[in-house]
C-alpha positions as CSV (number, residue, x, y, z in Angstrom):
1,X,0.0,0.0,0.0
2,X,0.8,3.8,-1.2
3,X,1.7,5.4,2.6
4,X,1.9,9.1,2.7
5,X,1.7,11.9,4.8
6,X,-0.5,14.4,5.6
7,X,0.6,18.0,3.0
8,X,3.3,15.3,1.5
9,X,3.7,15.5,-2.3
10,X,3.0,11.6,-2.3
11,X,-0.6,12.1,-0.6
12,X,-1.5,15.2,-3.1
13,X,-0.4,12.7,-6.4
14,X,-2.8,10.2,-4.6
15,X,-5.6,12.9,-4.6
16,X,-5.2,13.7,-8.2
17,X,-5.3,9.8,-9.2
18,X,-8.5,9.2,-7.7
19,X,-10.2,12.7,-8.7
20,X,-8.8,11.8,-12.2
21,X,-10.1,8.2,-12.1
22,X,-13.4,9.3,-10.7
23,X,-14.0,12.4,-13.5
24,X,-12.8,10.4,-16.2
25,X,-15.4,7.9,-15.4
26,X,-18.1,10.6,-14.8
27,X,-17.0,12.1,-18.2
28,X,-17.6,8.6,-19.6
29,X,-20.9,8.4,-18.0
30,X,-22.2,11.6,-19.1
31,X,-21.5,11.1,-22.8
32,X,-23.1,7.9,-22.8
33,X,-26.4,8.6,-21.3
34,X,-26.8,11.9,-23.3
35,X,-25.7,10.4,-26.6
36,X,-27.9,10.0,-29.0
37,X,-30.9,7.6,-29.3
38,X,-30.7,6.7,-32.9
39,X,-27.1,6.0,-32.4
40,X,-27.9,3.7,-29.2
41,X,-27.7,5.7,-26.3
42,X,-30.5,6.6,-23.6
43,X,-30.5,9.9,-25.2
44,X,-31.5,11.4,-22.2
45,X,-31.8,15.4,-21.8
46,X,-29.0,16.8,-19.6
47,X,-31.0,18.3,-17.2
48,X,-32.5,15.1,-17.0
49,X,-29.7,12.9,-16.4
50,X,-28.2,15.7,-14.3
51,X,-30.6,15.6,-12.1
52,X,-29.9,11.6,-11.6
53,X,-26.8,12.3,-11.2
54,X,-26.8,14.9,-9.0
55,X,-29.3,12.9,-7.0
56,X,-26.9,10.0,-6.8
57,X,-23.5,11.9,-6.4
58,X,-25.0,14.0,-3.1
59,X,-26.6,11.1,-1.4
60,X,-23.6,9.0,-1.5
61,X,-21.4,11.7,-0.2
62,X,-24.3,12.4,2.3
63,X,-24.4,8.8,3.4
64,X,-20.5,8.7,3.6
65,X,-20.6,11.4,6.3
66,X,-22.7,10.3,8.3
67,X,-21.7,6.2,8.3
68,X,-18.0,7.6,9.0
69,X,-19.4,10.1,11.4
70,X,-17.6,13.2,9.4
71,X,-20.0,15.7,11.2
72,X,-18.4,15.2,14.7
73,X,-16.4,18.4,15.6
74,X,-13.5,18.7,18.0
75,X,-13.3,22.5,17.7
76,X,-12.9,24.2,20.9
77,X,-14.1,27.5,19.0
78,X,-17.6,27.6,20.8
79,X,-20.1,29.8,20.3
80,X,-23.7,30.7,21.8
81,X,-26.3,31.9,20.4
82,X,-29.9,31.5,22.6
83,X,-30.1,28.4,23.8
84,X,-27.6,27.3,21.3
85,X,-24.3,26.4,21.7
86,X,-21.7,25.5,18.0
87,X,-18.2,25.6,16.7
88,X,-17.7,29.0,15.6
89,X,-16.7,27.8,12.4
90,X,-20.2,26.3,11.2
91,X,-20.5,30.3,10.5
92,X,-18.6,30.3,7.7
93,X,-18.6,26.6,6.9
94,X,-22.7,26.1,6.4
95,X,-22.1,29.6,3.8
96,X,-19.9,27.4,1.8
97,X,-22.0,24.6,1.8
98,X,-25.3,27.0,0.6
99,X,-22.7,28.5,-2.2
100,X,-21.6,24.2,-3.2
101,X,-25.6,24.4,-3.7
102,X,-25.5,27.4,-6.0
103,X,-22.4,25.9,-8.3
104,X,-24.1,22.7,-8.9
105,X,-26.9,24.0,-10.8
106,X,-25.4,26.7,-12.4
107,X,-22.8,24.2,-13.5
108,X,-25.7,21.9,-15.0
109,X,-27.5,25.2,-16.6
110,X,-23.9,26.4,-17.9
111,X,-24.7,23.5,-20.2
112,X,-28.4,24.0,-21.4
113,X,-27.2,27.4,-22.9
114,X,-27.2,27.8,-26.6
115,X,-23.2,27.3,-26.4
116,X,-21.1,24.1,-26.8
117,X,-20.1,22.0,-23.6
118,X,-16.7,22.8,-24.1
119,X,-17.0,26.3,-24.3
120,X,-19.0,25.8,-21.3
121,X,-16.5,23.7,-19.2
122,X,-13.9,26.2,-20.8
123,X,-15.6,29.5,-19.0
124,X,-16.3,27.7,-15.5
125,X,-12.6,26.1,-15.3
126,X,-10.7,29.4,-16.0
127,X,-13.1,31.3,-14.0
128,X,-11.9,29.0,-10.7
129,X,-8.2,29.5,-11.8
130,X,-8.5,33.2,-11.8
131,X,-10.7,33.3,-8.7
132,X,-8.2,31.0,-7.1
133,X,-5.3,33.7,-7.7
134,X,-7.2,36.7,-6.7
135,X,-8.2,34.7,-3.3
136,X,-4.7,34.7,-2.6
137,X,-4.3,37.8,-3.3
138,X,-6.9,39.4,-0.8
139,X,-5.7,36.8,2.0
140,X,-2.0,37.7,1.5
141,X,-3.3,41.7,2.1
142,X,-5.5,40.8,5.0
143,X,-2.2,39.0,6.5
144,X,-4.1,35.4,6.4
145,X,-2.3,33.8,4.3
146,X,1.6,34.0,5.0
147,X,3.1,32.5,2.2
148,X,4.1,34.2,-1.1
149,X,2.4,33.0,-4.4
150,X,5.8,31.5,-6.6
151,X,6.3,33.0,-10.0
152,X,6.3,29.3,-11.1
153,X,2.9,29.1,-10.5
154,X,1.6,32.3,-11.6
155,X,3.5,31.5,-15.0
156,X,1.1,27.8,-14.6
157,X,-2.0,30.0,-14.0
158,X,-0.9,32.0,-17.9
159,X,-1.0,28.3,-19.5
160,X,-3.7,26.8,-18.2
161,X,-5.7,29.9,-19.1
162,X,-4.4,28.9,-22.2
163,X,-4.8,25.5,-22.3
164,X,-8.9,26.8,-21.0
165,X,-9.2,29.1,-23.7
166,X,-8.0,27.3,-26.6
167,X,-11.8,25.9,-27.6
168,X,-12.8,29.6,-27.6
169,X,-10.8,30.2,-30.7
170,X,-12.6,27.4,-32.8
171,X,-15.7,29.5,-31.8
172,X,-18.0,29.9,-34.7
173,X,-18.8,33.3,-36.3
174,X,-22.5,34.0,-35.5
175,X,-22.7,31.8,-32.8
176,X,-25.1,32.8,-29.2
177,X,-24.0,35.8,-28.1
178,X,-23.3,34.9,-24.7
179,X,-22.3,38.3,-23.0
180,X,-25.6,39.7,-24.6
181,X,-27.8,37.2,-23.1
182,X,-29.2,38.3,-19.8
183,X,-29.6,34.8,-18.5
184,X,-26.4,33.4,-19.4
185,X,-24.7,36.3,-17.8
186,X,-26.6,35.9,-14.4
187,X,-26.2,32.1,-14.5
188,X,-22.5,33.3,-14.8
189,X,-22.5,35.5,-12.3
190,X,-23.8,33.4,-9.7
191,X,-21.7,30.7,-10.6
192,X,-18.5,32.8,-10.0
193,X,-20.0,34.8,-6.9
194,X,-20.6,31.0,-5.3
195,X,-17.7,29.9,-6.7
196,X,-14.9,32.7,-5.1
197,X,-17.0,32.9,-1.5
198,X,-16.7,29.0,-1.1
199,X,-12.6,29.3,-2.4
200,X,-12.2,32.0,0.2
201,X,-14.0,30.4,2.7
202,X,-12.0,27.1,2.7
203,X,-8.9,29.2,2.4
204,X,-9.6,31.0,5.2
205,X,-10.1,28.0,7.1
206,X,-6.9,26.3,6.0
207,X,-4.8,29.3,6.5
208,X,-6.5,30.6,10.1
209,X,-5.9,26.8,11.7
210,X,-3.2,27.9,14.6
211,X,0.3,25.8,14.8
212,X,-0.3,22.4,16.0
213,X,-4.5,22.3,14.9
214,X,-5.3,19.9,12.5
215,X,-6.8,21.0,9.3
216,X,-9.9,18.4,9.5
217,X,-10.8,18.7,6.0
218,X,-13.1,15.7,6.3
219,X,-15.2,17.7,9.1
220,X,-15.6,20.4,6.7
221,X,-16.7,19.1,3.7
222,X,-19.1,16.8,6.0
223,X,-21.1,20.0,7.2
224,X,-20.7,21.7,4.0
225,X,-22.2,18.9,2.3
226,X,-25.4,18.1,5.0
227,X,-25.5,22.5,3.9
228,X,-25.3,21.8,0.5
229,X,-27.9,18.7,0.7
230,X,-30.5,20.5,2.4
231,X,-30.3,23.8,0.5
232,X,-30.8,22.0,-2.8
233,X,-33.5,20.1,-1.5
234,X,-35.0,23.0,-0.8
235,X,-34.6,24.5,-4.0
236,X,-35.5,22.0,-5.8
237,X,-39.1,21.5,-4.2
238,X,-39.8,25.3,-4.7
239,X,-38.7,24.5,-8.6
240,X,-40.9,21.8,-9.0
241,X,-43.6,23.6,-7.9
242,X,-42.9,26.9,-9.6
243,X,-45.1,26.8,-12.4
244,X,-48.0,27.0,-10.6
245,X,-46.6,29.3,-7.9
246,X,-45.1,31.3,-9.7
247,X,-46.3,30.5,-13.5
248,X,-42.8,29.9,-15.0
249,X,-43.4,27.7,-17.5
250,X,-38.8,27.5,-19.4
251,X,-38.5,24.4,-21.0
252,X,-35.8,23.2,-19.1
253,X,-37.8,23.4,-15.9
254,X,-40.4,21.1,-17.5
255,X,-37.5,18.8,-18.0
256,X,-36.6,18.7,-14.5
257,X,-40.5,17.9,-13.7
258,X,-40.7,15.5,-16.1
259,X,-38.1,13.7,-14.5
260,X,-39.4,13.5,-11.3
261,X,-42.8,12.4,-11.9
262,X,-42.1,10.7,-15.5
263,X,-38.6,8.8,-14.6
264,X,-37.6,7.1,-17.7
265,X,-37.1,2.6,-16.9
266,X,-32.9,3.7,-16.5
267,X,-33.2,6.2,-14.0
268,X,-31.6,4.2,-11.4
269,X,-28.7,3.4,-13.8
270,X,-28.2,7.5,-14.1
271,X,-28.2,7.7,-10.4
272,X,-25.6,5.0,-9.8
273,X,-23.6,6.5,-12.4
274,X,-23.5,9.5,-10.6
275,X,-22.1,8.2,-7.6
276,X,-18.4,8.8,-9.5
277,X,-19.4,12.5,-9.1
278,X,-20.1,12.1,-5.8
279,X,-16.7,10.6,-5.5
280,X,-15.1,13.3,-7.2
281,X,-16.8,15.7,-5.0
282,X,-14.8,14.4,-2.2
283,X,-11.6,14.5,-4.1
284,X,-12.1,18.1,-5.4
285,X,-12.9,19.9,-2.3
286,X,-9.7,17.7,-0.4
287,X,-7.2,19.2,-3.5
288,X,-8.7,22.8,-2.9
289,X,-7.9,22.3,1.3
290,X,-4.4,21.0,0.6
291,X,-1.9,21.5,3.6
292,X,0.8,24.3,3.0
293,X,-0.2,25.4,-0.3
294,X,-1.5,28.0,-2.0
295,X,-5.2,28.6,-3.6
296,X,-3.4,29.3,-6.4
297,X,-1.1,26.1,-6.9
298,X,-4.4,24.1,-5.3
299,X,-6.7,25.6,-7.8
300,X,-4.4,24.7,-10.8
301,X,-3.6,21.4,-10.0
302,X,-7.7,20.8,-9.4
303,X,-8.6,22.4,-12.6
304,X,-5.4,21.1,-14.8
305,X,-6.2,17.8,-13.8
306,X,-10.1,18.0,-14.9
307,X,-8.6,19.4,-17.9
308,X,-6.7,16.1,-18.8
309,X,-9.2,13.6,-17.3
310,X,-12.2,15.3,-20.1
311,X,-9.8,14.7,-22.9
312,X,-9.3,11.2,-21.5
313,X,-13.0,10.7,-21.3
314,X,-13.4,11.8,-24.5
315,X,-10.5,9.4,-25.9
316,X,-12.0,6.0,-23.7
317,X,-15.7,7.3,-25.0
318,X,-14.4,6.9,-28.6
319,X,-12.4,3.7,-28.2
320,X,-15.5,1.8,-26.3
321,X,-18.5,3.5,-27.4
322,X,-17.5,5.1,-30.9
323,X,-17.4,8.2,-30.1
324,X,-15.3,11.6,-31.3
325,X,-11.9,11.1,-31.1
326,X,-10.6,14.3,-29.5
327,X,-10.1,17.0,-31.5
328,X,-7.2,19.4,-32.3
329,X,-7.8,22.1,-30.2
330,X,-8.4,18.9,-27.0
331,X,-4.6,18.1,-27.6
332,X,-3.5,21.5,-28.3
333,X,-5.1,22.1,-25.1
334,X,-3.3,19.3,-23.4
335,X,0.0,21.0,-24.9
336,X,-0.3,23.8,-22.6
337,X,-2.1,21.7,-19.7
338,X,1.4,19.7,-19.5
339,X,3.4,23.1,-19.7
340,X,1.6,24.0,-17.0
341,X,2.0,21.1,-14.8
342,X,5.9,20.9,-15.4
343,X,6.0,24.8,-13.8
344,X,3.9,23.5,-10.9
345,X,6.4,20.7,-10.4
346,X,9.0,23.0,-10.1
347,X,6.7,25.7,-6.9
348,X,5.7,21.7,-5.4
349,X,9.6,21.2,-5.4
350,X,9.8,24.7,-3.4
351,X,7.0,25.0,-1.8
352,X,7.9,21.2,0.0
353,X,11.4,22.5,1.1
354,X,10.0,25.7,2.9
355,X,7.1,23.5,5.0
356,X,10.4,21.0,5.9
357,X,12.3,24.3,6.8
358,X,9.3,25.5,8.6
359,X,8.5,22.1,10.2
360,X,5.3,22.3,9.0
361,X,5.6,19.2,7.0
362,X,8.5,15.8,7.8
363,X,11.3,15.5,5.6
364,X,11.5,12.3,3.3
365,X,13.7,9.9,4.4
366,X,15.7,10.7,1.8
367,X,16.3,13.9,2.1
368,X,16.8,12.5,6.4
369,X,19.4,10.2,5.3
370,X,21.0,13.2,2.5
371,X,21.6,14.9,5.9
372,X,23.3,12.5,7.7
């Protein structure tokens, strides 16, 4: 078995396998149940299948939490309020878990636009790379965060922008005008607005953890998740119902209705598939939290490695299911993507020897036995 530490290189390249295993396989999934009919796929709707999905991905990482017991605290940061008495930190933590409710659909309406999905994926991924940096930013000037962004990754935040933006060059002339469209832009805007609070918020609780605390990730993304599960629940019963409370009649909503009270016979295979989101879910929020290092070199190495597990999806959806082979601008993009990830090598290399010379993080024994 693969031992590693806690904030070790070797327990980060472990996060990335299994948040790249687990997307490649929700990639997979996605393409398959919202391919085509006439080809021989479900040719589901993606609201539809979204909605499964979603369904399955929060329950299991609901159900994890509370088998494993992720919800019990051992802050000593009490507070009172009436009869009440909480760690301090559900104050910030249950806001992050109402703004994971807000991302996940505006993600899935990012993608009933008029646009394609990679143009879609392309806006939300460099959105969270440049949110990432400008958290740092503030939490650097607010004296939160105490370590310097390296120019290594700032040059890996140009190329993956890059490696984002390439699929907005093969854009087509007189395609949906996206910044003219009202509702694209406010799906937009509340996707970044969720997105950059929930960022900050787990960087503030990373960086704000005294010397000797430990950074129990799995006790915040179990809180922010019950958050997240209840707020959607919420939502979603006031969007079922909104037609005839509040006479919005959009396609898409009738969708979501339809797939409520209409489930097609493979709605339970939909579901199950989106347990692998679920699973990434857990992988993606423990990358972001990553001991000792920056939102910046944590954002990049979240978003770089979605990057390269949807071009793999794409590439195991052609070879099993005969799908598009990727296209020029995928492997253009993964040009950049692995440009990038050779400058982040470099600030992991650094940042590694300043957390051994700060005793924040154990030497490797080889570097212990270099010594001696």
């Amino acid at each position: 078995m693969w031992r590693t530490k806690e904030g070790s290189t070797g327990r980060l390249l472990q996060l990335c396998l299994a948040y790249f295993f687990f997307y490649v396989i929700t990639g997979v999934t996605v393409k398959y149940f919202t391919g085509k009919a006439d080809q021989g796929f479900p040719g589901m709707e993606q609201v539809e299948f979204l909605t499964y999905s979603t369904l399955g991905g929060t329950a299991l990482c609901v159900l994890v939490v509370v088998a494993l017991r992720w919800f019990k605290s051992k802050s000593t940061h009490l507070v009172t309020w009436g009869p009440f008495t909480f760690p301090r930190e559900y104050t910030y933590i249950i806001p992050s878990g109402i703004c994971t409710a807000v991302v996940i659909p505006t993600t899935t309406l990012m993608y009933t636009l008029p646009i394609s999905v990679m143009v879609a994926m392309v806006i939300m991924r460099a959105s969270v790379i440049v949110i990432s940096r400008i958290v740092d930013a503030i939490q650097i000037g607010q004296g939160i965060l105490h370590k310097k962004v390296y120019r290594e990754e700032n040059i890996g935040v140009v190329f993956a922008l890059g490696a984002a933006s390439v699929q907005l060059v093969w854009v087509k002339p007189g395609s949906f005008d996206f910044l003219g469209s009202r509702a694209a832009m406010s799906i937009l805007g509340s996707y970044i607005i969720a997105y950059a609070i929930r960022i900050y918020i787990m960087n503030y609780y990373k960086n704000t953890r005294g010397k000797g605390v430990k950074l129990d990730n799995k006790w915040f993304f179990g809180i922010e998740q019950i958050s997240a599960c209840v707020t959607m629940a919420a939502v979603a019963f006031v969007i079922f119902h909104s037609p005839q409370w509040f006479g919005w009649n959009v396609p898409q909503l009738e969708v979501f209705r339809a797939s409520v009270t209409d489930p097609r016979p493979i709605w339970g295979l939909a579901t199950l598939a989106g347990t692998a989101y679920g699973m990434v879910a857990f992988f993606s929020v423990f990358i972001f939290m990553f001991k000792g290092r920056t939102a910046t070199f944590a954002g990049l190495v979240n978003r770089l490695t979605s990057l390269v597990a949807g071009t793999t999806a794409t590439l195991v959806f052609c070879l099993t299911c005969r799908g598009k082979f990727p296209s020029l601008q995928d492997w253009l993009s993964l040009t950049f993507i692995l440009i990038a990830v050779g400058f982040l090598t470099i600030a992991e290399r650094k940042r590694v020897a300043e957390l051994v010379a700060e005793h924040e993080l154990e030497a490797a024994p080889a570097v212990e036995h270099a010594k001696h």
